[in-house]
C-alpha positions as CSV (number, residue, x, y, z in Angstrom):
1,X,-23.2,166.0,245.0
2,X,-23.1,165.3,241.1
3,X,-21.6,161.9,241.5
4,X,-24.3,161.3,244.1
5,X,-27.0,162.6,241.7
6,X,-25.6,160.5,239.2
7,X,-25.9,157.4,240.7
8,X,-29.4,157.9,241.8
9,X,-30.1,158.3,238.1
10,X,-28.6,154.9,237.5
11,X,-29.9,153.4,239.7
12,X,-33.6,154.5,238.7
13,X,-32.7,154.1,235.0
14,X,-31.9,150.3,236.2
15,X,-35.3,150.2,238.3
16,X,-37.2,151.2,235.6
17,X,-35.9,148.7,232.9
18,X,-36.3,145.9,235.6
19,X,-40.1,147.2,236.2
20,X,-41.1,147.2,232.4
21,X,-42.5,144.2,232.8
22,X,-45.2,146.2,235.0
23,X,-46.0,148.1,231.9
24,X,-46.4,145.2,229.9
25,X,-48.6,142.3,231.9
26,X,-52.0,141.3,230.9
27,X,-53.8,144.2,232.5
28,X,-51.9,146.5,229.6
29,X,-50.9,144.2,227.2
30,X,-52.7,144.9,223.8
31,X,-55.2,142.1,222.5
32,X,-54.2,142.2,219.6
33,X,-51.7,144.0,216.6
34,X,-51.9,148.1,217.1
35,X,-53.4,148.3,213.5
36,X,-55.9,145.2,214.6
37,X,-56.7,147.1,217.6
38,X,-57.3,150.1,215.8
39,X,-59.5,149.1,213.2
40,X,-61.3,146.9,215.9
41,X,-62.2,150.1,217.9
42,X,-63.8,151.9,215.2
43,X,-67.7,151.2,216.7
44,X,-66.1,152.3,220.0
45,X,-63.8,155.2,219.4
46,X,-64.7,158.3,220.7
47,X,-67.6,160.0,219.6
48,X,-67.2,164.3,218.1
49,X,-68.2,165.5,221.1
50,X,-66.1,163.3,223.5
51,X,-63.0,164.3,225.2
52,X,-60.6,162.5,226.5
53,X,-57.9,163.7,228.9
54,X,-54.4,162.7,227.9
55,X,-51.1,163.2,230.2
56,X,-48.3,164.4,228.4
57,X,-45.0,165.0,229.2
58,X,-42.5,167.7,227.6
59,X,-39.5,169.6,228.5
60,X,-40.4,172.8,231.4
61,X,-38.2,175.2,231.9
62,X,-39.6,176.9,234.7
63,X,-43.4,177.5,233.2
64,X,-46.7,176.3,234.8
65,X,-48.2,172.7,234.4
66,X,-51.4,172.7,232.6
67,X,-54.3,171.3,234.3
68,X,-57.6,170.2,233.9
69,X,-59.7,173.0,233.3
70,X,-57.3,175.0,232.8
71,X,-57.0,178.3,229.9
72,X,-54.3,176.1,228.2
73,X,-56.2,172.9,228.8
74,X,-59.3,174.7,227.4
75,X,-57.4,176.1,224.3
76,X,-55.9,172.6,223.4
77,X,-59.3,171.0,224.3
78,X,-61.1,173.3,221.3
79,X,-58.5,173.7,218.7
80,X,-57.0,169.8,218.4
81,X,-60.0,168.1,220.1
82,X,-58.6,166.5,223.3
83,X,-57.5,167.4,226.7
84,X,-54.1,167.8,227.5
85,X,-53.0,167.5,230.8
86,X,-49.4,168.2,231.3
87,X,-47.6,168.1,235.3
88,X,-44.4,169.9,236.0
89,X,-41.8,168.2,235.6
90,X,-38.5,170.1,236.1
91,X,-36.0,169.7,233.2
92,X,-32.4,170.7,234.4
93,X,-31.3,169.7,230.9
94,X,-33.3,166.5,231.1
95,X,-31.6,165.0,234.0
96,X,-34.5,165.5,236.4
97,X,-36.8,164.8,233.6
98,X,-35.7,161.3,233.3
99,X,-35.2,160.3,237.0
100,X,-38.9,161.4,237.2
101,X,-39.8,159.5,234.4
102,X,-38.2,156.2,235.7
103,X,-39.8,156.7,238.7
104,X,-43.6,157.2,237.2
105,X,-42.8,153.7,234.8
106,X,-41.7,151.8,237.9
107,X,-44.8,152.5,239.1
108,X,-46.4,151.7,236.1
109,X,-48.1,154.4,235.4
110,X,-46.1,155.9,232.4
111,X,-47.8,158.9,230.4
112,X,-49.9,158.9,227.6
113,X,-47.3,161.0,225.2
114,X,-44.1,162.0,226.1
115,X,-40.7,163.1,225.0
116,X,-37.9,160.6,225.4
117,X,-34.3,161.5,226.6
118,X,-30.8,159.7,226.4
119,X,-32.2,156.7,224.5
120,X,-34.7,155.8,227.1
121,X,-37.1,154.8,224.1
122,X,-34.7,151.6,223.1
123,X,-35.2,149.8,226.1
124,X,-38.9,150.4,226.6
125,X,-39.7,149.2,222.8
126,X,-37.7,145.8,223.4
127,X,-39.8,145.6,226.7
128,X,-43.3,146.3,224.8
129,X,-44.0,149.3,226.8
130,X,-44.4,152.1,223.9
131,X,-46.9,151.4,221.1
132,X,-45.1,149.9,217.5
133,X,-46.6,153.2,215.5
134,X,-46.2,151.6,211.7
135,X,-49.4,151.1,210.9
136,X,-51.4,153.9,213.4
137,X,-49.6,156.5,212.3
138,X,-50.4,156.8,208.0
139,X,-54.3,155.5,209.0
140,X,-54.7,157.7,211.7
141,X,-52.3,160.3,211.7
142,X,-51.8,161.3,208.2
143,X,-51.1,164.8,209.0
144,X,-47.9,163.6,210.8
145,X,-47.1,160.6,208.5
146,X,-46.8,162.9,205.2
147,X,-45.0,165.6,206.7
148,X,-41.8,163.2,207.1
149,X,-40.0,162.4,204.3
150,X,-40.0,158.7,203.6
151,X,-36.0,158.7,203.9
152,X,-36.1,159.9,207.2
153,X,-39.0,157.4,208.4
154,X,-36.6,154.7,206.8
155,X,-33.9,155.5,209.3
156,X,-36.6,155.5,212.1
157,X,-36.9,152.1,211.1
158,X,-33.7,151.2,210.3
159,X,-33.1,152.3,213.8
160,X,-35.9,149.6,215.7
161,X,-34.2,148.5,218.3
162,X,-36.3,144.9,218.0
163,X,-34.5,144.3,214.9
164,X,-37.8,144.2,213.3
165,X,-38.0,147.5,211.0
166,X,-40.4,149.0,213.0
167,X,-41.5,153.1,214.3
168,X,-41.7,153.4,218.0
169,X,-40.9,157.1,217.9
170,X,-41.6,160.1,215.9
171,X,-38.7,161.6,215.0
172,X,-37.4,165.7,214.8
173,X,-36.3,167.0,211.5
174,X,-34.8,170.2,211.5
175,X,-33.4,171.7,207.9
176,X,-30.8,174.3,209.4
177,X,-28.3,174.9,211.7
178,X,-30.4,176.4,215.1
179,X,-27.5,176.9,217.3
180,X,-23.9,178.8,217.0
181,X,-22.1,180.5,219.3
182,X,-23.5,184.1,219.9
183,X,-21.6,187.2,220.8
184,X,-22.4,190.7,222.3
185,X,-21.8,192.8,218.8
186,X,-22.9,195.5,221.3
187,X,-20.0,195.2,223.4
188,X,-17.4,194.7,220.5
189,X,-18.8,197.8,219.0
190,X,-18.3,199.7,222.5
191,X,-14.8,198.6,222.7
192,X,-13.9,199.7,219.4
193,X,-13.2,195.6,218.3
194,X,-14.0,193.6,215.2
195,X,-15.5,190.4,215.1
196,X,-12.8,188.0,216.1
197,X,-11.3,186.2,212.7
198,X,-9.0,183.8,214.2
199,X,-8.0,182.3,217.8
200,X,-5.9,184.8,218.5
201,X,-8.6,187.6,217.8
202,X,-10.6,186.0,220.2
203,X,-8.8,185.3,223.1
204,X,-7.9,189.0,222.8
205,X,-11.4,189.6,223.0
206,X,-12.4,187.6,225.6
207,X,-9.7,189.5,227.6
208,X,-11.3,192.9,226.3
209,X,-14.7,191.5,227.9
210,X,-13.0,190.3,231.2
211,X,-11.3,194.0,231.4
212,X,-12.6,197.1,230.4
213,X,-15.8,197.0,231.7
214,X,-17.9,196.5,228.2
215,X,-21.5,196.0,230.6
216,X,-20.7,199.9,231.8
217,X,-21.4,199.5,235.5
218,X,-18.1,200.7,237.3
219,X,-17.6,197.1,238.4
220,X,-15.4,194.1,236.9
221,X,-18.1,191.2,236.8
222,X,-18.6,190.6,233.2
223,X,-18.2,186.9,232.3
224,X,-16.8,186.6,229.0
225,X,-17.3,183.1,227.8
226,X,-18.7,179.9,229.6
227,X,-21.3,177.1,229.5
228,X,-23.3,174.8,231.9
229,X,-22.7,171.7,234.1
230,X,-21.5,168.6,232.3
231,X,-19.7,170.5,230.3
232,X,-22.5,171.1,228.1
233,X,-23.8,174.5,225.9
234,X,-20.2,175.2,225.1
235,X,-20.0,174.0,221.4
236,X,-18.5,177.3,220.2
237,X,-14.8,176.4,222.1
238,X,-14.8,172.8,220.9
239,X,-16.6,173.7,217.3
240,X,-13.0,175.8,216.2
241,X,-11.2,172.7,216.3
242,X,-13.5,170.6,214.6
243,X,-15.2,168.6,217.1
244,X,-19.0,167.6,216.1
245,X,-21.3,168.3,218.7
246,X,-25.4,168.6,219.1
247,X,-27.5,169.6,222.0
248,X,-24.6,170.6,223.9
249,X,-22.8,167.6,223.7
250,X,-20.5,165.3,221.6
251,X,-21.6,163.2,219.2
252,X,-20.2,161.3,216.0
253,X,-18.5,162.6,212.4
254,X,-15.9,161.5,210.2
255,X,-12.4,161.7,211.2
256,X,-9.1,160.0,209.6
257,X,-11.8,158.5,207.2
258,X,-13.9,156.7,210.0
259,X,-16.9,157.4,211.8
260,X,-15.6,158.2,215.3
261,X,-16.7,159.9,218.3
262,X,-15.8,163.7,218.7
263,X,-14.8,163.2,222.5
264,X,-11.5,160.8,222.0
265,X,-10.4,162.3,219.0
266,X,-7.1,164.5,218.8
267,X,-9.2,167.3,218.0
268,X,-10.8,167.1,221.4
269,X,-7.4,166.9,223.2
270,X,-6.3,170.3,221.5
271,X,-9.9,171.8,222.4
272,X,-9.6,170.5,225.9
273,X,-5.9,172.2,226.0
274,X,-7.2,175.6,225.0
275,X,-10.5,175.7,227.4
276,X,-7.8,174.9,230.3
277,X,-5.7,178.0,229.3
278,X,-9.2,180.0,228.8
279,X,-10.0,179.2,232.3
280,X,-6.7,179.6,234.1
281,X,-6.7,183.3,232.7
282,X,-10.5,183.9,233.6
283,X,-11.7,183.8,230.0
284,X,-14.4,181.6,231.4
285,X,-16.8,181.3,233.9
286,X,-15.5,179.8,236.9
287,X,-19.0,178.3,237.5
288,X,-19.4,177.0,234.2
289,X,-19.0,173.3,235.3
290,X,-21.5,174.2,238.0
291,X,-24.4,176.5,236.3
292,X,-27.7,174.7,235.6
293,X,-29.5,176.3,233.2
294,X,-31.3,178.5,235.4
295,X,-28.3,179.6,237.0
296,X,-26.6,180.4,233.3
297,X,-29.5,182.0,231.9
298,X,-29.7,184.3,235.1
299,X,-26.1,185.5,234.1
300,X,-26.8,186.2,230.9
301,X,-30.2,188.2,231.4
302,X,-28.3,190.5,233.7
303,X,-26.0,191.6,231.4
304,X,-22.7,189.9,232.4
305,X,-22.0,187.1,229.8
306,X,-20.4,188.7,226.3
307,X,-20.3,184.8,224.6
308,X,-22.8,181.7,224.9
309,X,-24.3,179.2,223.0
310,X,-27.1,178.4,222.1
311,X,-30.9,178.6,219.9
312,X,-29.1,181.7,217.4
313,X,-33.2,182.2,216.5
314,X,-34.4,182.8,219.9
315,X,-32.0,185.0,221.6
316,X,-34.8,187.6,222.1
317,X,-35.2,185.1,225.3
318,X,-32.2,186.7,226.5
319,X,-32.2,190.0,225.2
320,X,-35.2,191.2,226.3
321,X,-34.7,190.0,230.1
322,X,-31.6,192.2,230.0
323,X,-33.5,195.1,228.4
324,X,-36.0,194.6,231.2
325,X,-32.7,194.7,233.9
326,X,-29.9,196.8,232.5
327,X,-32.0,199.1,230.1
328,X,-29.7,198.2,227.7
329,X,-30.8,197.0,223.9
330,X,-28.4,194.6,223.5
331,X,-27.1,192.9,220.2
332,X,-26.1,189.0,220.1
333,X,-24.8,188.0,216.3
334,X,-23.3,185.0,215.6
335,X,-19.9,184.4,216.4
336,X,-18.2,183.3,213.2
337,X,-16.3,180.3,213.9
338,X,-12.6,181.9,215.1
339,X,-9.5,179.6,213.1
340,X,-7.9,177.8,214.7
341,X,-4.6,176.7,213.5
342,X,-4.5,173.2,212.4
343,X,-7.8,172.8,212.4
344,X,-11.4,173.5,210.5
345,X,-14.0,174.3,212.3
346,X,-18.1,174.2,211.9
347,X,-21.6,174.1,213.9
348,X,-22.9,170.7,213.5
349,X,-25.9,170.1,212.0
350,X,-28.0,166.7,213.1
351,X,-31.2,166.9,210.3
352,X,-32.7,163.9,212.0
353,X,-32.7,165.0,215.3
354,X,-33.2,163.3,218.5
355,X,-36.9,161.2,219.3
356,X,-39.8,163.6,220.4
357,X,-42.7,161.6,221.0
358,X,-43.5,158.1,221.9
359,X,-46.6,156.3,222.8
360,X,-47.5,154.7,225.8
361,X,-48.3,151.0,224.5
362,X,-52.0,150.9,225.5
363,X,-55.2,148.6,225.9
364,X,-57.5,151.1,226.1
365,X,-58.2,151.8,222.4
366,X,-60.0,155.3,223.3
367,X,-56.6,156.5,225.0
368,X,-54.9,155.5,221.8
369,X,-57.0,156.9,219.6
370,X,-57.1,160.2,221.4
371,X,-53.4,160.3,221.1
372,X,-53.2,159.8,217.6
373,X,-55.8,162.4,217.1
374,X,-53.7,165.0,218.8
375,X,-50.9,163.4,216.7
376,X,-53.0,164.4,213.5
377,X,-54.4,168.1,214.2
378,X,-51.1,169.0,216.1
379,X,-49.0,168.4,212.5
380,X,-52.0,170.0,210.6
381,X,-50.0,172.8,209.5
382,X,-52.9,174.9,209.4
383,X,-53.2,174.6,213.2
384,X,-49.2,175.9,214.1
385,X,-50.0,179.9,214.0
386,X,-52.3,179.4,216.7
387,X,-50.0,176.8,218.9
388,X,-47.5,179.5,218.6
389,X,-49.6,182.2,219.7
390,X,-51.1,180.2,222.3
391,X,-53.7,181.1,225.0
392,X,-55.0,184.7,224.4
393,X,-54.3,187.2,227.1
394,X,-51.4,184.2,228.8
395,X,-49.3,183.9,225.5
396,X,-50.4,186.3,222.9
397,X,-52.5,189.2,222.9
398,X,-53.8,191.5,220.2
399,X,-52.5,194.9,218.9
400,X,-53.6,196.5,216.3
401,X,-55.7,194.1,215.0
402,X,-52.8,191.2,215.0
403,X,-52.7,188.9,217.4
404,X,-48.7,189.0,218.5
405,X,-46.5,186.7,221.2
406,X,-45.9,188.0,224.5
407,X,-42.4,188.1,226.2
408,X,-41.9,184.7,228.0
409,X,-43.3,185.3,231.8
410,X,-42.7,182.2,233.8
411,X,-44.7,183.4,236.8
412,X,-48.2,183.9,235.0
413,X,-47.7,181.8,231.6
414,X,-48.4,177.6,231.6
415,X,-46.2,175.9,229.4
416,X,-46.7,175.0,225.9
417,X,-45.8,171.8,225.1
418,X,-46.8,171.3,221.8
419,X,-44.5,172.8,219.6
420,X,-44.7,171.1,216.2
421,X,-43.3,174.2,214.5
422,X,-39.8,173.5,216.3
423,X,-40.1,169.5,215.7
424,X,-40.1,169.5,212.2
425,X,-38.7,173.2,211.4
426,X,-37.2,174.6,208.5
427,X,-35.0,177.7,208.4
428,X,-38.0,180.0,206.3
429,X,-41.0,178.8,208.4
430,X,-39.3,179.4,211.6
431,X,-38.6,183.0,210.2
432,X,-42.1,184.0,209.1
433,X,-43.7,182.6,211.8
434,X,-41.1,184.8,214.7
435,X,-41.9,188.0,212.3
436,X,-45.4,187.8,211.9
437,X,-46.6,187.2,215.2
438,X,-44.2,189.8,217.1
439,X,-45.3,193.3,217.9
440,X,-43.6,196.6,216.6
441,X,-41.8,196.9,220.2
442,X,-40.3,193.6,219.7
443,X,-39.0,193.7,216.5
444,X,-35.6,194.7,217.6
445,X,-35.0,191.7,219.3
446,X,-37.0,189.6,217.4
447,X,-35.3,190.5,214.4
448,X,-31.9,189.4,215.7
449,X,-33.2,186.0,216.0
450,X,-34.2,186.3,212.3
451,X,-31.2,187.6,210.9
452,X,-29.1,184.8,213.3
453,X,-30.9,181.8,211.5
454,X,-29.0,183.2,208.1
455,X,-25.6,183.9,209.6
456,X,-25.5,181.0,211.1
457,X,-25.9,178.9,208.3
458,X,-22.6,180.0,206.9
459,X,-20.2,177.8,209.3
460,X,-22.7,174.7,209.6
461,X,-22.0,171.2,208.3
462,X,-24.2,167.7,208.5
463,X,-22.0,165.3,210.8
464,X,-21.8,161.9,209.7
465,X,-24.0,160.7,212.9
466,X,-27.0,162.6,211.3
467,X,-30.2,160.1,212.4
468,X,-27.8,157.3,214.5
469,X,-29.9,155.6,216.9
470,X,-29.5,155.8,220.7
471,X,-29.3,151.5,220.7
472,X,-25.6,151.8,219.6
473,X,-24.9,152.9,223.6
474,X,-27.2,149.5,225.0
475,X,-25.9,148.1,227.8
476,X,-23.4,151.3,228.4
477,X,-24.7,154.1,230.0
478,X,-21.7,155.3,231.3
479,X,-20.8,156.1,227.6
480,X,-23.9,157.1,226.9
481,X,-24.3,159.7,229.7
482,X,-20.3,161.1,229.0
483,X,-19.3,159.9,232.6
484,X,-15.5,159.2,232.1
485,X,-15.5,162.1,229.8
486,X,-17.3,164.4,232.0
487,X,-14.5,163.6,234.8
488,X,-11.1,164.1,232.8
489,X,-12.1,166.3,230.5
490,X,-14.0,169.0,233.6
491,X,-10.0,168.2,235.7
492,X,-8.1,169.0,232.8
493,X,-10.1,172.3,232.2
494,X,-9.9,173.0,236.1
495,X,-6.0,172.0,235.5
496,X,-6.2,169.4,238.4
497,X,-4.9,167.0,235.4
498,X,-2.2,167.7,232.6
499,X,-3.5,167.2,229.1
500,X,-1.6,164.2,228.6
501,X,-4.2,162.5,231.2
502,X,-6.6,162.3,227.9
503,X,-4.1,160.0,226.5
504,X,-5.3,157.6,229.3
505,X,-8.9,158.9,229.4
506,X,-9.1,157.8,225.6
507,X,-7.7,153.9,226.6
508,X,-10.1,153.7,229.7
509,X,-12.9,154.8,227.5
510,X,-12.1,152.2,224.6
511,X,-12.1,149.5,227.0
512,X,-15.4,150.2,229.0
513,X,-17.4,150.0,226.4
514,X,-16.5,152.4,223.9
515,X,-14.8,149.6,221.2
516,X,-18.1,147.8,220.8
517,X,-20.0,150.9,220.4
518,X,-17.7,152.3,217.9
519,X,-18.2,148.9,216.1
520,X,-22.2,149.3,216.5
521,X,-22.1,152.9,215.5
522,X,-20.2,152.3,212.2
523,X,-22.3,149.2,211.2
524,X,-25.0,151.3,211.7
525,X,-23.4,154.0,209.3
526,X,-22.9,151.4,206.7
527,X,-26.3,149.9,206.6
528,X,-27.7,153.5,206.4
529,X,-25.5,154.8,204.1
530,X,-25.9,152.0,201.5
């Protein structure tokens, strides 16, 4: 069923670059430069008073759309001055996303603003179908445009895809390490254990979790360790030996004094070998290359799962759930990264994270400037406390005389997806902005989310492939989307293949395609690190 849904998402992804075109003929086709247009819409832009209605796009976890009319349409609507209409879209770690995505630009009728995923952005700015920003966005944006360092939007444009030095995306900058491996201290504490030190320690541990019944409910159905389909979200095994991962998957760092991919190196091999003894014992989650996120999350909530990873500053996303199913106050710390011999390990940090936003290339100029208005007064610093607390009475309420965050609830709450806090977030800011809008019967968890962002900070490093560009992959998906690593390395945990079957997994993926991106990637290091 994967390898069917796979293919589908190929094929779409190839639909939609053939159908660019469609986004780009006369009828959409600007008349002129984007800074030209701009400046020549100033007698027609919008008036004060005028709203127009933009569709944006954003990751949904399970929330409800907002629609027109609706309390989060009107609270956008008065505090950034344009109407925000946002569908659901299910995410299932983007995959879903972006086969609904390709569908809506074959059909031409791409949103307004949306978030890009697995380098979609490349292909649709050499096809002319998102707007070149370089001029828009310090005239009529400033809000955005001075809250980037100019280093970072130098690698944005290093990064043009045309070759031409220009921004077709707005980028995510995040100061600090945001995820790490996090552990039920709870549990340890139960069982009379100390935080696991080296390999060893943990695998002993894991076995604690597995045996003596640390959840307390008579039955063995804890899940010590595990992770999500793709083998993705499960940094903290691979992390020990030194493999540089981001978002749950591999990525790109230094290694025998070259920039090189974390999946064929030998520290992946010797990762890969322990994860397959993990799993033969049942240290891990037998449905680990099966969970969605929905289906992981569940686990966790209900008090089964003693080791993830994941956001170490929102974990009161799962705590409180379990609090509200076990009636248990649980306590998820940061799992310091366990030694393992041979080898050091860290959390990877990427500071110039993945594309956010880009702009659906336009000719009509009051859709343009409506979206670089939001652009503006959604960066306005001044404006975050309120996206955070969003909608009164849906998001936030008031106690005391402070308005505080409500616990997430998916069935009443419409999803809020501008989140400019979390796009360009540093550790501090994140911090005060958790603790000051959480009520007192919160705090415990909240608090734990707090006192993660420090720990974690501790076993974090910047990997080489901080800020490379998603082009490097054009023209191979397959190594984009980690399909021949996906299939040896998921049979090797499962055991259906011996570890020596990376041996070939590393020549196969050298000669579909992974030479010439090696060669792009580490041009692209040298130009950027001139």
């Amino acid at each position: 069923m994967a390898v069917k849904k796979l293919w589908v998402l190929l094929a779409v992804s190839a639909l939609s670059v053939s159908a660019l075109s469609a986004c780009t003929d006369k009828s959409n086709a600007p008349t002129a430069s984007p800074s030209a247009a701009a400046q020549q819409n100033q007698s027609t832009s919008p008036k004060a008073e005028e709203i127009v209605d933009l569709e944006v796009w954003y990751t949904n976890v399970g929330f409800k759309p907002i629609s027109k009319g609706s309390k989060t349409y009107e609270f956008y609507k008065n505090l950034l001055g344009v109407g925000v209409i946002h569908p659901y879209v299910e995410w299932n770690g983007g995959t879903t996303y972006l086969e609904q995505l390709n569908l809506k630009i074959a059909a031409n009728e791409m949103p307004d603003l949306f978030l890009p995923v697995q380098g979609i952005e490349s292909n649709l700015a050499k096809n002319g179908a998102i707007a070149d920003l370089t001029e828009l966005l310090p005239k009529y944006a400033p809000n955005l445009w001075n809250l980037i360092p100019k280093d970072v939007w130098d690698v944005v444009k290093a990064n043009d895809p045309t070759g031409q030095g220009k921004i077709y995306y707005i980028p995510s900058i995040v100061d600090y390490e945001r995820e790490a491996g996090l552990i039920r201290k709870d549990w340890l504490d139960k069982l009379g254990l100390q935080m696991p030190k080296t390999q060893d320690d943990y695998v002993k541990v894991l076995e604690a979790f597995r045996d003596k019944d640390p959840n307390g409910n008579g039955k063995k159905d804890e899940i010590p360790t595990g992770g999500r389909q793709q083998l993705t979200w499960m940094n903290h095994l691979f992390a020990m030996y030194g493999v540089a991962m981001s978002g749950g998957k591999q990525d790109w760092d230094i290694y025998d004094g070259k920039l090189t991919y974390s999946a064929v190196t030998p520290n992946m091999k010797a990762a890969l070998e322990f994860a397959a003894k993990l799993y033969k014992e049942g240290l891990i989650d037998k449905e680990s290359l099966l969970n969605d996120k929905a289906k992981w999350e569940a686990k966790i909530d209900t008090g089964l799962v003693g080791n993830y990873y994941h956001w170490e500053e929102t974990v009161f996303e799962r705590l409180e759930p379990i609090y509200k199913n076990t009636g248990v106050k649980g306590d998820f710390s940061v799992l310091p990264l366990p030694q393992a011999p041979g080898f050091q390990g860290y959390y990877s940090i990427r500071k110039i994270q993945n594309p956010v936003w880009v702009v659906k290339n336009t000719k009509d100029q009051k859709k343009l400037m409506a979206v670089l208005k939001l652009l503006n007064n959604m960066y306005d610093k001044k404006n975050w406390n309120a996206l955070y607390l969003g909608v009164d009475g849906m998001h936030s309420t008031t106690k005391d005389g402070k308005s505080v965050r409500l616990p997430q609830d998916k069935s009443t709450q419409e999803n809020l997806p501008l989140v400019p806090y979390e796009d360009i977030a540093t550790a501090d800011f994140s911090g005060q902005l958790l603790k000051s809008t959480a009520s007192d019967d919160r705090m415990w968890a909240i608090d734990q989310g707090i006192r993660n962002i420090t720990e974690a900070q501790k076993y974090a490093k910047v990997i080489a492939g901080d800020g490379m560009p998603a082009s490097v992959y054009d023209n191979y998906p397959d190594i984009n989307n980690r399909t021949l690593f996906v299939e040896y390395a998921s049979k090797i945990i499962l055991g259906e293949y011996p570890i020596s079957k990376f041996d070939e997994f590393v020549d196969k993926w050298n000669k579909s395609g992974g030479e010439e991106v090696t060669k792009r990637a580490r041009e692209w290091y040298a130009k950027v690190k001139k």
